[in-house]
N, C-alpha and C positions, 0 to 999 in steps of 0.2 A: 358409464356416467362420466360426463364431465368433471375432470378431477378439481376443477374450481367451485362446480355444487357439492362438493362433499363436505362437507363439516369437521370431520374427521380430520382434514388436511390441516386444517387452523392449530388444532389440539395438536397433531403431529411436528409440527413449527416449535410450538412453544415448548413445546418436551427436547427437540432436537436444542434449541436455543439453550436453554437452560443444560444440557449436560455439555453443552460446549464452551459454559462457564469459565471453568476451571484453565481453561486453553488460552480465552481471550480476554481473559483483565485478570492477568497476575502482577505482582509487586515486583517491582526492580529485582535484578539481580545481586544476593548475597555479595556485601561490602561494596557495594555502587554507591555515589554521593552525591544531591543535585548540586546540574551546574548551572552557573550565571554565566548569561553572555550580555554586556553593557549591560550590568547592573539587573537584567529582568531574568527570572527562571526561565530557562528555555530547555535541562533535559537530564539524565543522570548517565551518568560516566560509570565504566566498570573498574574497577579496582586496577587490573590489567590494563588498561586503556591512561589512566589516573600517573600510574608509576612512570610509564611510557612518554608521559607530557607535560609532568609538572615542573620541568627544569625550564620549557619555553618561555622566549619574550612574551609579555602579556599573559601566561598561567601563573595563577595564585592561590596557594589552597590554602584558605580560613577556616580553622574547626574543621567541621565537615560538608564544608562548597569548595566547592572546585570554580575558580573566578575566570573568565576570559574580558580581555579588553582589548582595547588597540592600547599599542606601546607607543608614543610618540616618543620617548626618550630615544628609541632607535629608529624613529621614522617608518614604525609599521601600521598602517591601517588596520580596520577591525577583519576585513576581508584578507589580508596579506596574513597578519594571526594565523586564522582558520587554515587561510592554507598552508602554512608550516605546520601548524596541528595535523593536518590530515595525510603529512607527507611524514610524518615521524612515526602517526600510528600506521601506515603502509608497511615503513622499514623495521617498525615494532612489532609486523606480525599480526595487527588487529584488525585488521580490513580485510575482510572475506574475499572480496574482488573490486580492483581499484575499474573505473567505469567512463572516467572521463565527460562525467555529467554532474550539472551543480545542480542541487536544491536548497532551496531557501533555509534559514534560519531561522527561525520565530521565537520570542520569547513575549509569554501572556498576553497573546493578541496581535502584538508587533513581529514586522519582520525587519532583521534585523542584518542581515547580512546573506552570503552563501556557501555553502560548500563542497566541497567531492561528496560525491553521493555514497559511495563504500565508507565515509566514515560516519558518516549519522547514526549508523547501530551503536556503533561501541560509544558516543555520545547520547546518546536516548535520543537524540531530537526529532521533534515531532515532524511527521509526513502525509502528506495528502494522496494517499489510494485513487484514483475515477476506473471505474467499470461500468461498462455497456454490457447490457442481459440485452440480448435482440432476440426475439419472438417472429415465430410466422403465423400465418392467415391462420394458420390449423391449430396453433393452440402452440406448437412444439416451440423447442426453446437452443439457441444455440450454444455449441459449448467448443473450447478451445485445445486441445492438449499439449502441454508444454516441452519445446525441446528438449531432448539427452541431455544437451550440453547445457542448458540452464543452471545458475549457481545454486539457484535457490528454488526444492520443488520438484526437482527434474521428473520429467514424463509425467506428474499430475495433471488431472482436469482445471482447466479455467472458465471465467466468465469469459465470453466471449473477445472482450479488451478488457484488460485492466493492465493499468501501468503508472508511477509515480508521477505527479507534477512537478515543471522542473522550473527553475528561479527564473524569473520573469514572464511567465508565462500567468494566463488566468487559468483556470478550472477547464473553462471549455473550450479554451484553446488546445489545452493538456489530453482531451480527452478526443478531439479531432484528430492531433496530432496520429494520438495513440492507435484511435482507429486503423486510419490509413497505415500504420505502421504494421501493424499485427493481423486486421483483414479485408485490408485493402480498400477499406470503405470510405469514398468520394465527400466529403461534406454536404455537400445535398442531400444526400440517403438519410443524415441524421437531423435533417431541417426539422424534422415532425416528431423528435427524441423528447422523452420529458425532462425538465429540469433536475438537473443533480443534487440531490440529497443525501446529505450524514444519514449511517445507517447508524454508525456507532465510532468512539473512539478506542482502538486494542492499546491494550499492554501487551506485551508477549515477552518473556525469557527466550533469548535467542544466543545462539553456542556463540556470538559476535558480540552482542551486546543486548539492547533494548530495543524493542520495536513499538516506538507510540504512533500511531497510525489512527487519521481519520479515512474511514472508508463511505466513500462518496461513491452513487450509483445512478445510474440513468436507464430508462427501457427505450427499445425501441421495434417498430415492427419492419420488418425486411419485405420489401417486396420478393416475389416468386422468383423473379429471373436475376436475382441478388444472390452470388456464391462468394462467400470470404473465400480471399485470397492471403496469405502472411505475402507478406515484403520485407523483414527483417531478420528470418532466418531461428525467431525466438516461439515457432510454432511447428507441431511435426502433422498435426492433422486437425481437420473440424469435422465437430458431428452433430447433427442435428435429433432432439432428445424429446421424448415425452416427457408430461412431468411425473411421471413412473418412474421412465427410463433413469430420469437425472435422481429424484427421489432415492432410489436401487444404489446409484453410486456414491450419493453421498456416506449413505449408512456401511458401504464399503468405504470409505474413507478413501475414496479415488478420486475428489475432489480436494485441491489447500482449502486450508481453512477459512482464508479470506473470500475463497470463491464460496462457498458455502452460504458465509453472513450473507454475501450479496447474490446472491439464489434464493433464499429462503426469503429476503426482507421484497423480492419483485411474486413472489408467489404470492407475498402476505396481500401487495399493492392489490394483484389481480383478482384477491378473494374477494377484497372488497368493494373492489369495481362489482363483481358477479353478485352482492346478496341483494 
């Protein structure tokens, strides 16, 4: 039977969803404080991260906010800040892996400046996830595994792309990029992609800092004679899966968890195409 007319697979969804609860909207990290950046909440700082930066131009910590601004008193921009911020928590020890990629700042809607992309955890600041779930003629679904050397995850399953948007970039541009980046796939191939959707936004306790992550997904179908290729050395193999097959692995917990949400929320899409 077609695992899209089962019914049972919806009920399986919502069961999986719900005890994956507890993983993906948890509360800041014990002694984290929200912080302002020009005056708008944009993320929470770990205690760690907090002691590491509050002597900088431009940090202020009121009660319990931790304030960022631009210092004109020393002729620092709000962006020159940030990045003293992210070169102190480097030498502090707080940055998992420094990466030499900015991602935007946002604070309640606004974006507000950018930063090293390794310091956003220890800052909470929020981030934009795109995944591509790419589907064949046959139903199967493609999946990604992530290299050894990966910081974060190593050798788990992924969605076929998924990768952070980076500051000045849109969504789908980000998610273009990514493609080609991860399996090689031409922009055209994804002319016929659906539109990228919030599946959800995580919290996660992460041993660096906070992870607020909106994760955004797109499907698309692969023509036959379409084989992902990595290009960036941040992939060790592809497979291509039933949704059995990937079903099987998720409940072995061989998929990250973000791959997961976005597996689970294009299964949802496709039940509903099928009833």
């Amino acid at each position: 039977m077609n695992a899209f007319q089962n019914r049972s697979l919806a009920q399986a969804i919502r069961q999986r969803m719900a005890s994956l609860t507890s993983q993906i909207q948890q509360l800041p990290p014990p002694g984290s404080r929200p912080v302002t950046v020009s005056g708008r909440v944009a993320g929470w700082i770990t205690a760690r991260a907090a002691a590491c930066i509050e002597a900088l131009p431009g940090v202020r910590i009121d009660e319990d906010v931790l304030r960022i601004n631009a210092c004109p008193q020393q002729g620092l921009t709000l962006e020159q800040v940030l990045d003293q911020i992210a070169v102190c928590l480097q030498q502090g020890g707080c940055i998992r892996a420094w990466r030499d990629e900015l991602l935007a700042v946002q604070g309640e809607g606004v974006c507000l400046s950018r930063i090293e992309r390794g310091a956003v955890r220890p800052l909470g600041f929020l981030t934009q996830a795109v995944h591509l779930n790419a589907w064949s003629d046959d139903g199967r679904i493609w999946a990604a595994r992530r290299s050894p050397t990966k910081s974060t995850d190593p050798n788990m399953w992924d969605t076929l792309v998924g990768g952070l948007a980076v500051a000045g970039e849109t969504l789908e541009t980000s998610l273009v990029r990514e493609s080609y980046e991860e399996a090689g796939l031409a922009e055209q191939v994804l002319r016929d992609c659906t539109p990228l959707r919030v599946v959800l936004r995580m919290h996660r306790r992460l041993p660096e800092g906070y992870q607020v992550e909106n994760a955004l997904v797109s499907d698309c179908v692969l023509p036959d004679d379409v084989r992902p290729c990595n290009m960036d050395g941040e992939v060790s193999e592809f497979r291509l899966l039933t949704v059995d097959e990937a079903w099987q692995m998720m409940e072995a917990e061989l998929f990250t968890l973000e791959a997961q949400v976005a597996l689970m929320d294009s299964f949802q899409q496709r039940l509903a195409q099928s009833a």
